[in-house]
N, C-alpha and C positions, 0 to 999 in steps of 0.2 A: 504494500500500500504506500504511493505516494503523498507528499502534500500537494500536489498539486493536482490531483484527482478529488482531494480533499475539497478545494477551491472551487475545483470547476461543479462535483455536485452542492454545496453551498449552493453557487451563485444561481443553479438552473432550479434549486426549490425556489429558493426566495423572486424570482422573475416566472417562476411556471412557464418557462419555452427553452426550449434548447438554440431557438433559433436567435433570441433578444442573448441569450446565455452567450451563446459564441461569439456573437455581435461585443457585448462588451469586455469581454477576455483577450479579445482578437485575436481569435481561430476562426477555424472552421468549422463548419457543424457536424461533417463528419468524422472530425478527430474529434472532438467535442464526446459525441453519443457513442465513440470507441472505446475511450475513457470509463463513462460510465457503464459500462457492458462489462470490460476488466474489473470494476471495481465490484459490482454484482458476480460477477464469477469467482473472486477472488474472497466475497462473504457468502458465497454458496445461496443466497437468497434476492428477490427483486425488492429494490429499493422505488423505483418510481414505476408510476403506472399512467401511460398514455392516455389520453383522451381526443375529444375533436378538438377541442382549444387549449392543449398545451400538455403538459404533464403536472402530476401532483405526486406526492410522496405518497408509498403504504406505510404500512404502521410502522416496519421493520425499516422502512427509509427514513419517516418524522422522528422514531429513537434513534436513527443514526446519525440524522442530522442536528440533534441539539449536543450530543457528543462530537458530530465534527468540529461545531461552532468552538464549541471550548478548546479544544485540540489546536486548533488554527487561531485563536485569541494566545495560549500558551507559547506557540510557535515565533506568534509575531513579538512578544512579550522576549523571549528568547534573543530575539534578531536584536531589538532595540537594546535588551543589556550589555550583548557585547558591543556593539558601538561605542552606547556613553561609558562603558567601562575605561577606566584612565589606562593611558599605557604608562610603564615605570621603565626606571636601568638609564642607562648614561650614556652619551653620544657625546663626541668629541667635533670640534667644527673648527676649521682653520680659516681666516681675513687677513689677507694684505693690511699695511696700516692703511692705504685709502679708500680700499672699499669698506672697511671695521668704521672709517670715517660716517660714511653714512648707512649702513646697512647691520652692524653692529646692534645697536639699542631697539632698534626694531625689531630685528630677529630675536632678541632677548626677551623684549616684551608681549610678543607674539608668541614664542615657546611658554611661557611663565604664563600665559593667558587662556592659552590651547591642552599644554599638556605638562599641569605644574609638578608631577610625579617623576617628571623626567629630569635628570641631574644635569645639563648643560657645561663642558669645557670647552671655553673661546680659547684660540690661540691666535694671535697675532703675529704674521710672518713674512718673508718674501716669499713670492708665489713658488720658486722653486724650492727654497725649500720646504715649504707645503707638499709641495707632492713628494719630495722625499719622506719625508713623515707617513704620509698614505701610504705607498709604498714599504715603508716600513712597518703598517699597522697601527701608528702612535694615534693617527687620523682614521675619521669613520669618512669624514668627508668636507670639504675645502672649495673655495674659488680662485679657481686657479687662471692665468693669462695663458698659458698654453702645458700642451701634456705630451708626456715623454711617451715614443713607440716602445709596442708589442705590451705593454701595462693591460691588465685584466679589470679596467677602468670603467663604472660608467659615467661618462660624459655626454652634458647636456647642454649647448650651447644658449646661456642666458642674456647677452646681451654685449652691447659696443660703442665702448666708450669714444670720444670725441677730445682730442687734446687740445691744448691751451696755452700759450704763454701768459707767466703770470709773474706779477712784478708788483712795486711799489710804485703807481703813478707818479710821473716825469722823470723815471730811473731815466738816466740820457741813452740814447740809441734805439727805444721801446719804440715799436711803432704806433702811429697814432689811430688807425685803420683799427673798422672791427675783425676784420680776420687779416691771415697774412702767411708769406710763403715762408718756408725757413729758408729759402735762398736770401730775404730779408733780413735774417737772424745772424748773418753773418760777424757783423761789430758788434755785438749786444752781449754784455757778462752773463753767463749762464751756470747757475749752480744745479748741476744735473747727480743723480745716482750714480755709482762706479760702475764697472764694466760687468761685472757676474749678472746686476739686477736688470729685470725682463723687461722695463722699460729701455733700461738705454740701450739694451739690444734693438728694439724696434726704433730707437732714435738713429741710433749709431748707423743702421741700414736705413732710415729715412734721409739724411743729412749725406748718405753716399751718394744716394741718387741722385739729389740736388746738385750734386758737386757744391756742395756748399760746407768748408769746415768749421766746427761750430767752436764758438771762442769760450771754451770752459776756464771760469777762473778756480771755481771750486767742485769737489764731491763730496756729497753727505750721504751715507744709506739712512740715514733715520730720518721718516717723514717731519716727523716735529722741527725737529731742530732745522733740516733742510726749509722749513716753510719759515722761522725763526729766521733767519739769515735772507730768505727772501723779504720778508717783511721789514726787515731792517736797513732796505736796501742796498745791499750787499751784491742782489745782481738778480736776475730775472731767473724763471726755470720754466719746463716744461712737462707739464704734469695733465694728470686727467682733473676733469672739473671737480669730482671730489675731494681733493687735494686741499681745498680752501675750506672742509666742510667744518673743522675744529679752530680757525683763524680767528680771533676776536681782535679786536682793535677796528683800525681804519681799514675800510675797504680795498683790496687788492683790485690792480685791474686784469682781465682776463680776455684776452685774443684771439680767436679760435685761428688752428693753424688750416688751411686751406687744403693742401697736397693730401690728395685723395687718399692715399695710402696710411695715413698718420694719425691710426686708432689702435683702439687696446679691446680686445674681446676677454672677456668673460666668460668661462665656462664654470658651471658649475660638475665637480667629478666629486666622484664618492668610491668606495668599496664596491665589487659588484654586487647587483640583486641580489645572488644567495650568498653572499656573506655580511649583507648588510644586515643588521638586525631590528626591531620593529621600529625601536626608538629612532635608528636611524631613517629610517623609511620616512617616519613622521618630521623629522628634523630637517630632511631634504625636501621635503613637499611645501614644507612653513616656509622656508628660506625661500624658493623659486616662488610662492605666492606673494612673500614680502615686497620681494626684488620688482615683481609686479606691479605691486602697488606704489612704491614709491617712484620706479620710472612713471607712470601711469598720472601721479599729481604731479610731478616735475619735482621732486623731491631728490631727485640725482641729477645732478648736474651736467647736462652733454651727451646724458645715456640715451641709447634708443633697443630698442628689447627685440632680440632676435627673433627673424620672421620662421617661425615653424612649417 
């Protein structure tokens, strides 16, 4: 005996036709009345009995069916515990410092809202070594700028960032234009990331193309402090818009860089499906819905959310 034989005689007592019965189940009427044929053959006795205008139950179908009804109220009862049942255990999540920039507190307060049984570890890192971590197991799952081959990864591409110069208004040589080429970036003090971080990889190959070599006065790997020295006018850099998302003080100004090339992609990767575990499951679903939402109000700076 299935439930869903269950359902369907239910439905064709309480409507008297098999024909309105299949109509709102959406079957057919002949899988419909096959159904309940198995289910009378399977209770060795007839449950409904024909007429000119429709069917009605015998006595041995009317007792069957107030025990269905409870059966399938229990059932449904069943389904709904385990949903709202909380999931627990502990999931590990790794952020860049500029996407933790904007994407951090939300996803904190989104997990602690959604599923507060769940034990949440942020780590804050460069995106490779994020995936080193994952790779290692230290991580259930991470956003990462790009992912290392033959890795038994799922990745999901989330979205792509828009970069920026970003300075202290009237640093000398800033351009004054809202966007601009980095062949322009030419005389401009630039305090960029060192050479290992995933950004200035993608710079370092953007500024080749150009033929244009970029006049680095300084390198900072740590967002803060690099944003600290941009702000103190020290020299310009090139960062995604999230970059300014922890900046207080005076306003920085922000130039979007032109040359088609000269974006930063998002990917969110994790552990694969059967080794991720539920908490992690739920912690990747929250995070790609958060990411959502905050590109979606303009809450990220320059993002625009990968076309599926």
């Amino acid at each position: 005996m299935e439930l869903r034989q269950l359902r369907y005689f239910v439905q064709v007592v309480e409507l008297g036709s098999m024909g309105q019965a299949a109509q709102k189940l959406g079957v057919v009427t002949s899988a419909l009345s096959q159904q309940i044929s198995r289910l009378e053959s399977e209770l060795s006795t007839r449950l409904l009995q024909r007429t000119s205008t429709g069917v009605v139950p015998t006595d041995a179908g009317l007792a069957f069916w107030r025990q269905a009804q409870l059966a399938l109220r229990h059932a449904d009862d069943a389904v709904r515990a385990a949903q709202l049942a909380r999931l627990s255990g502990h999931v590990s999540v790794g952020m860049a410092p500029s996407t933790i920039t904007v994407l951090g507190l939300p996803f904190l307060q989104a997990m602690r809202e959604r599923y507060p049984d769940i034990r949440l570890h942020l780590v804050e890192s460069l995106s490779g070594n994020l995936g080193a971590m994952i790779g290692a197991r230290q991580l259930d799952l991470a956003v990462l700028f790009q992912t290392a081959a033959g890795q038994r990864w799922s990745v999901t591409p989330l979205l792509t960032e828009r970069l920026f110069v970003i300075a202290r208004p009237g640093l000398p040589g800033l351009p004054s234009t809202a966007t601009t080429r980095l062949s322009a970036l030419r005389d401009l003090p630039l305090i960029l990331p060192s050479s290992p971080h995933g950004l200035r990889s993608v710079l370092n190959a953007a500024f080749l193309r150009s033929r244009c070599q970029p006049n680095v006065v300084a390198e900072i790997d740590g967002l803060a402090m690099l944003m600290d020295a941009v702000r103190a006018g020290l020299g310009a850099t090139v960062q995604p818009g999230a970059a300014v998302g922890r900046v207080a003080g005076e306003p920085l100004a922000m130039i979007g860089i032109a040359d088609r090339a000269v974006h930063r992609p998002n990917l969110l990767v994790s552990l694969s499906d059967d080794e991720l575990s539920p908490a992690g499951l739920a912690a990747r679903n929250t995070l790609a819905s958060v990411t959502r939402e905050l590109v979606k109000a303009g809450r990220w700076p320059g993002a625009t959310l990968h076309k599926a």
